[in-house]
N, C-alpha and C positions, 0 to 999 in steps of 0.2 A: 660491644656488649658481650659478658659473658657469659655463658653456656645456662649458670643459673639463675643469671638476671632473665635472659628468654625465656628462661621454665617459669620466673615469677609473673613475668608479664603476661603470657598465658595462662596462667589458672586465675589472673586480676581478671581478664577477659574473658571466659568461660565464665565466673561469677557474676561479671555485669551484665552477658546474656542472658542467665538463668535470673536473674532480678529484672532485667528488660527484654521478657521473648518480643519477637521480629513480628508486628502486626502485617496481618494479612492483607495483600493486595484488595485494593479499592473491587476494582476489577473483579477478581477472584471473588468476593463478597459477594457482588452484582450477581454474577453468574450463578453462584448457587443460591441466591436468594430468589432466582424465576424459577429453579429447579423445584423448591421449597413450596413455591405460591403454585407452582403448577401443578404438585402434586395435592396440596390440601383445595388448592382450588376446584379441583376436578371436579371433589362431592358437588360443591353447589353450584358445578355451574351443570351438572345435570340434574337438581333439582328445579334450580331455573329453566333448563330445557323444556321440563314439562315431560308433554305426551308428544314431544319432537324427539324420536329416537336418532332421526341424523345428525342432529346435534348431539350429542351423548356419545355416538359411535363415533365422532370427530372427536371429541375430546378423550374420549379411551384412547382409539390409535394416537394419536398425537402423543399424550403425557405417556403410553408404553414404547413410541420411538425413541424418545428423550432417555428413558430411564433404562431403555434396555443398551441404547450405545453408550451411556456418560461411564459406565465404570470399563470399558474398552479402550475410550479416547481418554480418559486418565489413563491407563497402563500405555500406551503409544505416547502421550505427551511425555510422563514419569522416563519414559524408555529413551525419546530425544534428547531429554535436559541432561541425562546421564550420559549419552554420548556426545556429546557439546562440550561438557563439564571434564568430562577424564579420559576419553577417547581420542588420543591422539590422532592426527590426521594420516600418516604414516601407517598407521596399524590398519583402517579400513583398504588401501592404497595397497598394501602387502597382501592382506587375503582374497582381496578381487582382483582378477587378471586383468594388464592394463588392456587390453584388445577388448573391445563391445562386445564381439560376437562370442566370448569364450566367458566373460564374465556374466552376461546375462541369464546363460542355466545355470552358472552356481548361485547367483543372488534370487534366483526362483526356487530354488530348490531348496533355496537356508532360509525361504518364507515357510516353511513348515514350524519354524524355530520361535515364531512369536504367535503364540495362543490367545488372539483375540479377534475382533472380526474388522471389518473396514475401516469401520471409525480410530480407530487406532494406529492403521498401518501408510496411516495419509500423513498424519505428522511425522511418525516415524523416519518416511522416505522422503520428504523433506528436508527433514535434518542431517541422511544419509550425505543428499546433494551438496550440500553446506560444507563439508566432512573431505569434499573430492571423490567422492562416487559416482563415475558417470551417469545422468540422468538415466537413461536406456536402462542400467542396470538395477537402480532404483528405484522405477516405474514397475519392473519386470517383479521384483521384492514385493512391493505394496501391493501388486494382484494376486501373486502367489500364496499370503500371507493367509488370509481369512477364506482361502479354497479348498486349502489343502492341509489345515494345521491341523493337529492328530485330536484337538476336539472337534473340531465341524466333523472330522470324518466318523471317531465316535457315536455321535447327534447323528451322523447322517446311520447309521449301523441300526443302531435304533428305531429310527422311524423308518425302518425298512427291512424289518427284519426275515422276511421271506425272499427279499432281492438283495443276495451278498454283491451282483457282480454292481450294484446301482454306488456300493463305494468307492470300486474301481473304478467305474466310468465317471463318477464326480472327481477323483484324483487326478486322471487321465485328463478331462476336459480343462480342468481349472488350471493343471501345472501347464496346459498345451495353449491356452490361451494367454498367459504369462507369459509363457517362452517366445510365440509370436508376436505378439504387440509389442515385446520389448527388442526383437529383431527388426521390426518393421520399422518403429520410434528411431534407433541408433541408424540405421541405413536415409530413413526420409524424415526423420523429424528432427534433425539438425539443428535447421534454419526454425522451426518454430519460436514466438519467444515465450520462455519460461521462466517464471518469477519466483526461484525456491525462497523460503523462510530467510533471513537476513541470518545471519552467524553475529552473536551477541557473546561479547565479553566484558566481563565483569571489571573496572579500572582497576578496584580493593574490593577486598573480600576473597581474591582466590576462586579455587573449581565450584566452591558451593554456593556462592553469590551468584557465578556464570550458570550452574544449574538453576538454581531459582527464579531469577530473572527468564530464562529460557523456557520453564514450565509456564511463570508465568504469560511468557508471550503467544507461545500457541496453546494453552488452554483457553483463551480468548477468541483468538482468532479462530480456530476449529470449531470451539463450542458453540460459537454465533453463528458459524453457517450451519451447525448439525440441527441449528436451534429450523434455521430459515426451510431447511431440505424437510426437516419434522413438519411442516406446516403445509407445505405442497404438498406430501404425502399423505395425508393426515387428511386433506381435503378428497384427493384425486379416490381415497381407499372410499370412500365414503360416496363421491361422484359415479363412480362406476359401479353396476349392477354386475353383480356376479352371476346373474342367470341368463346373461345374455349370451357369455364366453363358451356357456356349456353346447352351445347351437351347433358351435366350431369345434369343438372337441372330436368328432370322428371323422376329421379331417387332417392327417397326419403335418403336413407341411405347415397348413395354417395354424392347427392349435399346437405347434413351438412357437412358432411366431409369436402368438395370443398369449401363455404363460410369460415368453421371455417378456413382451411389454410390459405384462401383470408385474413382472419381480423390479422392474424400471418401478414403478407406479408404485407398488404397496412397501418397496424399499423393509423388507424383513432383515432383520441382521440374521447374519451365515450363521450362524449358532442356533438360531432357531427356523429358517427356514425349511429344512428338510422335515419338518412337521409338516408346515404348512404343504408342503409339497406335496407327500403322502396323503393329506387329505383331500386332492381334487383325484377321487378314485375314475371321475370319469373320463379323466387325459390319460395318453397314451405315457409307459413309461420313457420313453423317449423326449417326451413334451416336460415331465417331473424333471429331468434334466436338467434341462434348457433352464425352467426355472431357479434350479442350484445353482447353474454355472453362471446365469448373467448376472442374476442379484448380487451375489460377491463384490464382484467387480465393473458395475454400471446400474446405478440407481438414484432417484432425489437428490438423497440427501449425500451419497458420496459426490457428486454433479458438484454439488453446493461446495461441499467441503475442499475438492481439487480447483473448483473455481477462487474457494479464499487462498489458497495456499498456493497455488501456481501463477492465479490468471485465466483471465476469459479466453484470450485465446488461445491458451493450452486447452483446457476444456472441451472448446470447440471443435476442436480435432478429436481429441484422446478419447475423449465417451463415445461418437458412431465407430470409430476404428474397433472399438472393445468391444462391443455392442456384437458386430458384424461377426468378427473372429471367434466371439463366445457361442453366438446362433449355431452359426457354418461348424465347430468343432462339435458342438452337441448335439446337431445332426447325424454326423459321421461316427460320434462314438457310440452314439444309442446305437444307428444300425447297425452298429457291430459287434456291439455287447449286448445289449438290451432284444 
């Protein structure tokens, strides 16, 4: 075939796309169609509540978890299909050193580089693994991401704006709980078994077929467990009385402890929790912390979401590991800053 029989053939093909666009996954429909019913739903089904305010306040956090992660986990899905699709393997292989221990502070460190919060950076690092990125170094990535990226720190400036060193010690804390857990993971978590995302190619169709099939596969599978993590959260924010915690509040060891559960439980995306933070004026700034630093990186609905994409029993490990090294770090660095 000639040079302008393939240029005729391709613009016959563009013309038949643009007469026949590419309908939308079944799937992908689904999914934004509970987004849709959840949102309009909302009104009545706190109409229907009544004079049950807990009911009402369940359905507020609930459809604001939802809606505040989906446009973050689009940009981390958007972000894997694109490196699935036209990222060669070679390329991530080259800029991460092949040794664990040397590539893990630079994949914590280039988490600054993706501006969205958790929900995002779980498929993201998913896909990394797929890619030939040592898990360690990938794990180390997806904490660092939503701790430390120069909007949470922004949000965190912000809602703090009498406590400059409280950005430091949230960059401090986040980048230092990354950097450990993904040393600890590469040395002891070897033998774990881990179940990244499947590496999906397209037969025909080329990189853009392999992108889209690829958006579509983890916008599914992430969406549904963000969906599952919203609904335990959603409850537990709702179950627990907020006037209980304040008892423990002048009790330094215990109320970190008591926030970092809280940020487990009320699962606030990192974009907005440094609000929430600043408004429990009666925790110590130390304990404000604790809440920045676990929530990022150990909550509901991330739980949920590393459990669809890895495995229960990654999970089962990864979240008290992160848990533990976010407490203990945010200990250390309040008393030292703060």
């Amino acid at each position: 075939m000639t040079t302008q029989d393939r240029l005729a053939e391709q613009r016959r093909e563009r013309r038949e796309r643009l007469r026949n666009p590419p309908t939308p996954p079944v799937g992908v429909l689904v999914l934004v169609g509970v987004c849709v019913a959840a949102m309009v739903g909302q009104e009545i089904f706190v109409v229907l509540a009544g004079d049950r305010p807990a009911l009402q306040a369940w359905s507020t956090v609930f459809v604001a978890i939802v809606l505040q992660a989906l446009p973050f986990l689009g940009l981390g899905v958007l972000l894997s299909g694109l490196i699935a699709a036209f990222v060669p393997d070679r390329v991530l292989q080259r800029v991460l050193p092949r040794r664990a221990g040397l590539a893990v502070p630079v994949a914590g460190v280039a988490g600054a580089a993706l501006p969205g919060c958790e929900c995002a950076s779980v498929p993201f690092a998913g896909r990394m693994m797929t890619r030939g990125v040592a898990p360690s170094a990938a794990l180390a990535f997806m904490l660092s991401s939503p701790a430390i990226n120069p909007v949470v720190l922004v949000a965190t400036a912000v809602a703090f704006p009498q406590e400059p060193m409280m950005v430091v010690a949230r960059c401090l804390g986040g980048l230092g709980t990354a950097l450990i857990v993904g040393w600890v993971w590469a040395r002891f978590g070897r033998d774990v078994p881990l179940r990244p995302p499947r590496a999906i190619h397209a037969e025909d169709g080329g990189p853009w077929e392999t992108f889209r099939l690829t958006v579509q596969h983890d916008l599914l599978q992430s969406g549904g467990f963000l969906v599952v993590g919203a609904l335990f959260a959603a409850t537990l924010n709702v179950a627990v009385d907020p006037a209980w915690s304040l008892t423990v509040a002048g009790v330094p060891i215990v109320s970190v402890l008591v926030l970092a559960v809280l940020a487990v439980l009320l699962a606030v995306c990192s974009e907005a929790d440094a609000f929430v933070a600043a408004s429990l004026t009666g925790f110590s700034p130390t304990a404000e912390l604790a809440f920045m630093v676990v929530g990022p990186v150990v909550d509901l609905k991330l739980v949920a979401m590393q459990t669809g994409t890895f495995g229960q029993a990654f999970s089962r490990r990864f979240a008290p590991l992160t848990f533990v090294v976010a407490v203990v770090l945010s200990l250390v660095v309040g008393t030292v800053l703060l």
